[in-house]
N, C-alpha and C positions, 0 to 999 in steps of 0.2 A: 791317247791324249783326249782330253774331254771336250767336250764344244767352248766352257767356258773359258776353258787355258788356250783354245784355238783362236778365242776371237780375243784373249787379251795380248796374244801375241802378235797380232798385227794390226793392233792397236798401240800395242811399244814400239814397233817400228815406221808407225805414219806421221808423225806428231802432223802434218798436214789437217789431217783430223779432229783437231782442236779448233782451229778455224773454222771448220765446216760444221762441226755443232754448236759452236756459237751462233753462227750466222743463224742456223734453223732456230738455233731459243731465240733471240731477238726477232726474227721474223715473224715466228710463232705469235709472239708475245704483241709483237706492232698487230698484226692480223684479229686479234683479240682484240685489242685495243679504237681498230676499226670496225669492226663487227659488234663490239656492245655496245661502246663509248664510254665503257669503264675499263678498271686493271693499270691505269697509268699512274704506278703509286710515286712517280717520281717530279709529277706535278700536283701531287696534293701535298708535299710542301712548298717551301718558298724560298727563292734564287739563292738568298744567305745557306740558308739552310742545303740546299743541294750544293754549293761550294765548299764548304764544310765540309760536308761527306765526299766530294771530291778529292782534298784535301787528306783524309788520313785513310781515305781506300791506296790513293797513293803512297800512303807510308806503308801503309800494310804490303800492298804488293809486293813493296821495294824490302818490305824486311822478308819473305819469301827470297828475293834474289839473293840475300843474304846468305839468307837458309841453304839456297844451292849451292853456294860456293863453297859452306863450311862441309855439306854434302860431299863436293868433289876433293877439297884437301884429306877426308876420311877417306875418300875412295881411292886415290893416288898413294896415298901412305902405307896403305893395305902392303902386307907383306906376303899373307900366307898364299902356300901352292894353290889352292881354288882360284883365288881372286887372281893372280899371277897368270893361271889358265887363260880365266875369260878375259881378259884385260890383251893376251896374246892374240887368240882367236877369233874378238871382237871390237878392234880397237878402233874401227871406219864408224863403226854403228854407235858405242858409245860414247863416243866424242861428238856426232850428230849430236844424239840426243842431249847430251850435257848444254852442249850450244845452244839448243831449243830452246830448252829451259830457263837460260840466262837468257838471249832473245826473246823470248817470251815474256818474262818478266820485263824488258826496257821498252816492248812492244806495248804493256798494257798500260806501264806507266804513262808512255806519250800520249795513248789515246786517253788515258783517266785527264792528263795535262789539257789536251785540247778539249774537252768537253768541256774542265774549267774554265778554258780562258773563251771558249764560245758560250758558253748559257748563259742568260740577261733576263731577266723578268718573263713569265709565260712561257721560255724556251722558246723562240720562233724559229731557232734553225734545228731545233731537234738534237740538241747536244747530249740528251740524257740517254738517246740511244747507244748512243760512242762509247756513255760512260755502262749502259748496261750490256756491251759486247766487251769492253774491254776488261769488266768482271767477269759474265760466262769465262769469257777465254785464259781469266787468271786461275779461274776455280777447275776448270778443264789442265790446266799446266799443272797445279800444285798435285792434282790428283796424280797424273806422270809424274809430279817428282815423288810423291811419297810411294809408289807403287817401285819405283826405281831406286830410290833407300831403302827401302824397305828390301828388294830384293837384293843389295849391292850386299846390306847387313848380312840378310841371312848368310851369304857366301861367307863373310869374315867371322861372322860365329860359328862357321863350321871348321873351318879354317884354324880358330882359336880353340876349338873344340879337341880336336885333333893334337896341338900342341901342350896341353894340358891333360890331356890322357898320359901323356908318355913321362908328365915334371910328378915328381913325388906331393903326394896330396899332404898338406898339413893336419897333427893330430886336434882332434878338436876336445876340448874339459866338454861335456855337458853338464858340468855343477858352475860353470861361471857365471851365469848369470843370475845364482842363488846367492854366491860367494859376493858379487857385485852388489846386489842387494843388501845385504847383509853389510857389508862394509859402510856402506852408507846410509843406514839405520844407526850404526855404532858409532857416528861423529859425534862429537859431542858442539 
């Protein structure tokens, strides 16, 4: 196993971990923030304007939570021996992390909400930080989800893979699409 599958593997299994790099990018970021007195790109615009983008960060999120659900009815549906395996073998762990994912997603929402409904002019309670941990942390989840479809996929295409080896392959003309051609050059 190589270092890099070592340390993606237990990074699938912490989502805790998401949290915790968020916190350091925003912290990072405030620390910068304090140390030059530049980099706060979310008070070089103006209150409308950061609600606004509060506003369809929040849709965006929420159509990622979309994204997972339509993820999980793909992954539930799944029929073939692979996925039937791991679905046996890992059923504690995958349902975690499904869970996360969708909690994650309502988690960022709330804080993208609350940042909206705290920022006022100049931000004096510092609402834009909420709103820029509750993106890291969305951008940190989507990355689990795609890493997580993306590997559920590959199971079901091998899966289908398999099932399709064994069906009789259809004959293919390689002149149809000369024949195609041709035909509809000849309309009149």
């Amino acid at each position: 196993m190589s270092v890099v599958t070592s340390i993606i593997d237990r990074w699938a299994v912490r989502a805790w971990v998401d949290h915790l790099a968020a916190v350091a990018a925003v912290g990072l970021h405030i620390l910068l923030i304090r140390a030059t007195g530049s980099g706060d790109w979310l008070t070089w615009i103006g209150a409308t304007q950061r609600t606004d983008m509060y506003a369809a960060a929040t849709g965006a999120v929420s159509a990622l939570g979309g994204l997972s659900t339509i993820a999980i009815a793909i992954y539930t549906a799944g029929t073939g021996r692979r996925l039937r395996t791991v679905r046996r073998q890992h059923p504690g762990d995958l349902r975690r992390i499904w869970r996360s994912l969708l909690q994650g997603t309502a988690l960022a929402c709330a804080l993208i909400l609350t940042a909206f409904s705290l920022d006022r002019d100049k931000d004096p309670l510092s609402a834009r930080f909420i709103f820029e941990y509750a993106m890291a942390f969305a951008a940190l989840r989507f990355a689990r989800f795609v890493w997580l479809f993306d590997n559920i996929m590959a199971i079901s295409d091998a899966d289908l893979g398999e099932e399709t080896a064994t069906a009789a392959v259809p004959a293919r003309d390689p002149n149809w699409l000369q024949r195609r051609q041709h035909q509809h050059d000849n309309r009149p």
